[in-house]
Structure formats: C-alpha cells, structure tokens
C-alpha positions in Angstrom: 0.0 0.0 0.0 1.3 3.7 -0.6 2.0 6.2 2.1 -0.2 8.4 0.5 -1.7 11.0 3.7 -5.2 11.1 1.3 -5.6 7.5 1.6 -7.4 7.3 4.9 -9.3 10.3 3.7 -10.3 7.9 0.8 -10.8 4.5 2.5 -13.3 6.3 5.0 -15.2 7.9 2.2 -15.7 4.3 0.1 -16.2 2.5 3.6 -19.3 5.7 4.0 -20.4 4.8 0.5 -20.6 1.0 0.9 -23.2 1.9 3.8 -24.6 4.5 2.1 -25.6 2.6 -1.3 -26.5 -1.2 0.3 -28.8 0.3 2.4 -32.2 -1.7 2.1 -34.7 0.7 0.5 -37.0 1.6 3.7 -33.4 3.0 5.2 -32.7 4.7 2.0 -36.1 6.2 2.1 -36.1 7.6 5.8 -32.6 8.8 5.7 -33.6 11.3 2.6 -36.6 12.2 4.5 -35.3 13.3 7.2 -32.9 15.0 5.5 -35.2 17.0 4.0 -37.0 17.7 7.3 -33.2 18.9 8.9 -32.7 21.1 5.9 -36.4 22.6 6.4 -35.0 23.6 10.2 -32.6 25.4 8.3 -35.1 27.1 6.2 -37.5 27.4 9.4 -34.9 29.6 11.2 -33.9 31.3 8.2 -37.5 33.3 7.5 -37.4 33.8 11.5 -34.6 36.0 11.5 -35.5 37.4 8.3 -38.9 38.6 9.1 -37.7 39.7 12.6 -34.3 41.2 11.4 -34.5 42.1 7.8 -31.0 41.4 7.8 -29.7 39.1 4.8 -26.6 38.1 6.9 -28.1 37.2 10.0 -31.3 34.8 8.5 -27.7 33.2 6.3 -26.1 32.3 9.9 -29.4 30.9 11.3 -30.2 28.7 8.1 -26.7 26.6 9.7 -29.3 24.9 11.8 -30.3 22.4 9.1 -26.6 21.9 8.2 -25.4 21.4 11.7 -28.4 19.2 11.9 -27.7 16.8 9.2 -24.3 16.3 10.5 -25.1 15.4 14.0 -28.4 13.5 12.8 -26.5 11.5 9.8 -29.3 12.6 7.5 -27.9 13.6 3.9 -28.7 15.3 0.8 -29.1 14.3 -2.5 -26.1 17.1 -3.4 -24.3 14.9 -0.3 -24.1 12.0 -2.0 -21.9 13.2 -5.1 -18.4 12.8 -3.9 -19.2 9.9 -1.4 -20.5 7.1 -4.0 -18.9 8.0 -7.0 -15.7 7.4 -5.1 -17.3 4.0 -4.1 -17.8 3.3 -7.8 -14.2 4.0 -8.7 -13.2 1.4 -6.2 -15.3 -1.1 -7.6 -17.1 -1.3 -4.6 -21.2 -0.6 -6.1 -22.4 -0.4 -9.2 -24.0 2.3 -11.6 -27.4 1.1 -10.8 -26.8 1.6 -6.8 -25.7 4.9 -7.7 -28.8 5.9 -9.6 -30.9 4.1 -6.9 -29.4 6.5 -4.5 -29.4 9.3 -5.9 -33.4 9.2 -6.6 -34.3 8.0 -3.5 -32.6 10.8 -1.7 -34.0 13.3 -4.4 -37.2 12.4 -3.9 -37.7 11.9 0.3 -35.8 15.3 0.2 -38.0 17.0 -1.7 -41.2 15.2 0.3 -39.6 15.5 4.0 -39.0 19.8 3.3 -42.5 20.2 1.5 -44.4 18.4 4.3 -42.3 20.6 7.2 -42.8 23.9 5.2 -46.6 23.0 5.6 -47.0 22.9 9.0 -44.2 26.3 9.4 -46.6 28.3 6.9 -49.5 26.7 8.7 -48.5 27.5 11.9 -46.9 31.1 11.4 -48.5 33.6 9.4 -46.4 36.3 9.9 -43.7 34.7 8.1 -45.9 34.4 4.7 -44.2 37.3 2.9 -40.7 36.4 3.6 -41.2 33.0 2.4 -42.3 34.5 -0.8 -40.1 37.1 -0.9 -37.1 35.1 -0.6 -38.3 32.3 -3.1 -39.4 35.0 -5.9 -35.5 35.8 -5.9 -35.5 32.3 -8.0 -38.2 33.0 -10.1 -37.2 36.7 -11.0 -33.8 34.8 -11.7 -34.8 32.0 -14.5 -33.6 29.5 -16.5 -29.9 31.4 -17.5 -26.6 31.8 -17.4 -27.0 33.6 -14.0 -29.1 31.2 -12.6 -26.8 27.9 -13.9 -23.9 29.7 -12.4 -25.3 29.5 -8.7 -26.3 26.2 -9.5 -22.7 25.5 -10.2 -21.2 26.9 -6.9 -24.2 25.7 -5.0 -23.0 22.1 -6.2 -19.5 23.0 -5.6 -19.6 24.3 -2.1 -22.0 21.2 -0.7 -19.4 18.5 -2.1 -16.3 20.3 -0.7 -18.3 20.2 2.7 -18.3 16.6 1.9 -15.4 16.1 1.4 -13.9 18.8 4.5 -16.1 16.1 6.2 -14.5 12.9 5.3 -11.3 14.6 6.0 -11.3 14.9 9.6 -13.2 12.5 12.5 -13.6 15.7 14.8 -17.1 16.6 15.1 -16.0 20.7 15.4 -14.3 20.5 12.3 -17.3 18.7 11.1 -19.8 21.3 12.1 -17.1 24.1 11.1 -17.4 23.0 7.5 -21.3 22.7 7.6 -21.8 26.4 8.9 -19.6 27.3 7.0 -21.1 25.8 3.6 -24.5 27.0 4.8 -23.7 30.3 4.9 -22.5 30.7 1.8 -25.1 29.0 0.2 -27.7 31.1 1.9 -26.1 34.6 1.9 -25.2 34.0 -1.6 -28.7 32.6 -2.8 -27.1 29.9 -4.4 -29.4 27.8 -6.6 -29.2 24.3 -4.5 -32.0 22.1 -5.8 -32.9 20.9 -1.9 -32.7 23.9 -0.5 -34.8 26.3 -3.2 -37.1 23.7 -3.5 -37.7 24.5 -0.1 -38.0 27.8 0.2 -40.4 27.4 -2.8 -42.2 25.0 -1.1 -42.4 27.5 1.9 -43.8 30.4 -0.6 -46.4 27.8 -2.3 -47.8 27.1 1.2 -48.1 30.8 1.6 -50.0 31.7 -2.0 -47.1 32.1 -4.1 -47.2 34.0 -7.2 -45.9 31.2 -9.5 -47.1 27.6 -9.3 -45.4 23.6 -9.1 -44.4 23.8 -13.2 -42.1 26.9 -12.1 -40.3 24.8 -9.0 -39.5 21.9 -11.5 -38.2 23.8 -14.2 -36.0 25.3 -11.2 -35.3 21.9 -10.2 -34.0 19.9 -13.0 -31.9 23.5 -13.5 -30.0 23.0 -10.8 -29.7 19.8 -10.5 -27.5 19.9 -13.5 -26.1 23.1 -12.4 -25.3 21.3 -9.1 -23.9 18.1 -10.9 -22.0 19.8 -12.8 -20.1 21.9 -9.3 -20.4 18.8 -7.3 -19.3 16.4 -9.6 -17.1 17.7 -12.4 -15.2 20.8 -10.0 -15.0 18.3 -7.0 -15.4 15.0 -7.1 -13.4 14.2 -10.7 -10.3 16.8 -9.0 -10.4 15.0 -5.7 -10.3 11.7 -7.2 -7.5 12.6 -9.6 -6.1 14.3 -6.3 -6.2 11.4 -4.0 -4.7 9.3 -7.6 -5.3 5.9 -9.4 -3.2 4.0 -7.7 -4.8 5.0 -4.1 -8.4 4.1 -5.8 -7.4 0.7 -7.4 -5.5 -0.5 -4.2 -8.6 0.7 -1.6 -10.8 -1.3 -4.0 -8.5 -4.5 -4.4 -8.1 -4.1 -0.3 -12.0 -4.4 0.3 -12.5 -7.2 -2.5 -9.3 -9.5 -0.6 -11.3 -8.3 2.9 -14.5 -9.9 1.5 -13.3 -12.8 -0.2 -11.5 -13.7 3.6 -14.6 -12.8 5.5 -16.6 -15.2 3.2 -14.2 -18.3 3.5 -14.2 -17.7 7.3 -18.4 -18.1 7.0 
C-alpha cells in the first residue's frame, strides 16, 4: 500500500459509501426524509430572522441549523451524495445502478420531507408568509440562464467540498465548522441548490405564491444539472485525480481480498 496522507481520507469515504448505497430501500427512504425535514429547520430559522431582522446576513447564519443538523443527525442530501458514492464506484465497490438508486431515492424523500415541514411552518406562522415569498421569488425573478446555472454550479460546488472537509477529519468541530460554514454561503449567496430552493419554494407555495409547481420543476431539473456539474465535475473528478489511481485501485483490491477472507471464514 502507498503512504499516500489522502488515503485514509479515501478508505473512510468508500467504507461511507458502501453503507450508504446497500442500504435496504425503507433505510434509503427515511434517511432522505429526514434529511429534507433537517434542511427545512434550516429554512424554518432562516425566515425567523429574516422577518424579525430584515438582515440578509443574520437569516444566512441561522439557516446553519439544518446543516449542523444533518451532520449530527446523519441525515444527507441528494447534493451529499456526489463525492461519497462515486468514489465508491471508482473502487469497484457498487455499481451504476446503486448509484442511480441513491441518488433518486434521496431526491425524492428530500423534496417530500421539506414540502411536508414547510406546511406545518406556513401553517403555523403567518407572519412569516411574505418572507417565504419574498425570498423564493429571488428564484423565479432569476430563470432558466446563465445567472441562474452559475449558482447552481457553486451551490454544487460548495455542498461537495463540505463533503469532502467532512470525510477529511473525525472531529465533530471540524465537522460542524465546514457545515456552517457551507450554509452560509449558500444562503447569503442565494445559491441555486435544488434541496434547498425547492424549499424555500415549497415555503412560498404554502403561503399563495405568485408562480405555481411547473415553475419549481423547471428550477429543479436547472439545478440539479447546475449542481452536478459543481459537485461532480469541479470536485469529485479533482479529488479523485487528487487522492490518484493507484490509491483508488489499491482501496478497492483491499476491500475485495477483505471480502473474499470474511466469506471463506463463514
């Protein structure tokens, strides 16, 4: 084996994305789903501060609470799971399939968990109405383009370097360091993230938004590519060539010899 100080870093990601992507359907399911309720948390304390405040910095800083949430609760995002499984896949360790499997489970008990919580937060507090559709028109007003795709992008790009920040470290305040400090960017900057607007929109079509459903999908499948293309072409691909081939093929040769022995010994 090499020396390599990024091999740990990578043998703890693949040994993450072996759990992540055999995980029997119901577990797949919940873990998205809650995901999406920790991110609504986010997006709960987030139009708090910005209908009591009016100050853009101060609602990004609260919106940490769904971020420091996930990483405490082990929920995850469909965005999360970029970096993790694909660098499961080059090890051999899961195939295509369990990647796509993943990817819309998580996408869709996301999108299910944040649109039932932004019910009940709408339902419960009126006063907080108007932000929630002042702060998701931002999207609308912004459209399918260039500026819109570019968020997309960095929102992708910021949410799979948390990721990988993560898998660097096994202290729990590095941890949360990265995942404040992702969330802030990502709401001071109004990043187009496809959990996290399709949140907030959720929040604004609880509270008689001005657009309808047709408008949050086109958002959606725009940055979902947008955030793809961050997450997995200015991250993961770099990281991987980063970490290098020979790191990747060993890791993966490692696990297969580990599972071979394990079954002989059953």
């Amino acid at each position: 084996m090499t020396d390599n100080p990024l091999q740990p870093v990578f043998e703890r990601t693949v040994a993450e994305g072996e759990y992540r992507l055999h995980r029997t359907w119901p577990g797949l399911l919940a873990t998205g789903a809650v995901g999406g309720l920790d991110v609504g948390m986010g997006v709960f304390g987030l139009l708090l501060v910005k209908e009591s405040t009016h100050n853009e910095m101060a609602a990004a800083l609260a919106f940490a609470i769904g971020f420091i949430a996930i990483t405490l609760a082990n929920s995850e995002l469909f965005t999360e799971n970029f970096l993790v499984p694909i660098a499961t896949l080059a090890a051999g360790q899961c195939s295509l399939v369990e990647l796509v499997r993943l990817w819309l489970g998580t996408l869709a008990l996301n999108l299910a968990g944040g649109w039932v919580l932004m019910a009940f937060v709408i339902g419960g507090f009126e006063k907080l109405r108007p932000t929630a559709v002042e702060v998701a028109t931002h999207y609308t007003h912004q459209g399918i383009g260039w500026s819109s795709f570019a968020t997309a992008v960095l929102g992708g790009t910021v949410i799979t370097l948390m990721t990988w920040m993560q898998q660097s470290t096994e202290s729990v305040p590095a941890k949360l360091l990265a995942a404040i400090s992702a969330a802030f960017l990502l709401a001071a900057g109004s990043l187009n993230h496809a959990i996290v607007v399709s949140i907030e929109m959720f929040a604004a079509l609880h509270a008689g938004a001005p657009f309808g459903y047709l408008d949050w999908l086109g958002m959606l499948g725009w940055a979902c590519l947008g955030n793809m293309i961050g997450g997995i072409g200015l991250v993961t691909v770099l990281r991987l060539v980063q970490v290098g081939g020979n790191v990747v093929t060993e890791t993966g040769q490692q696990l297969d010899r580990e599972r071979k022995s394990s079954r002989s010994r059953h």
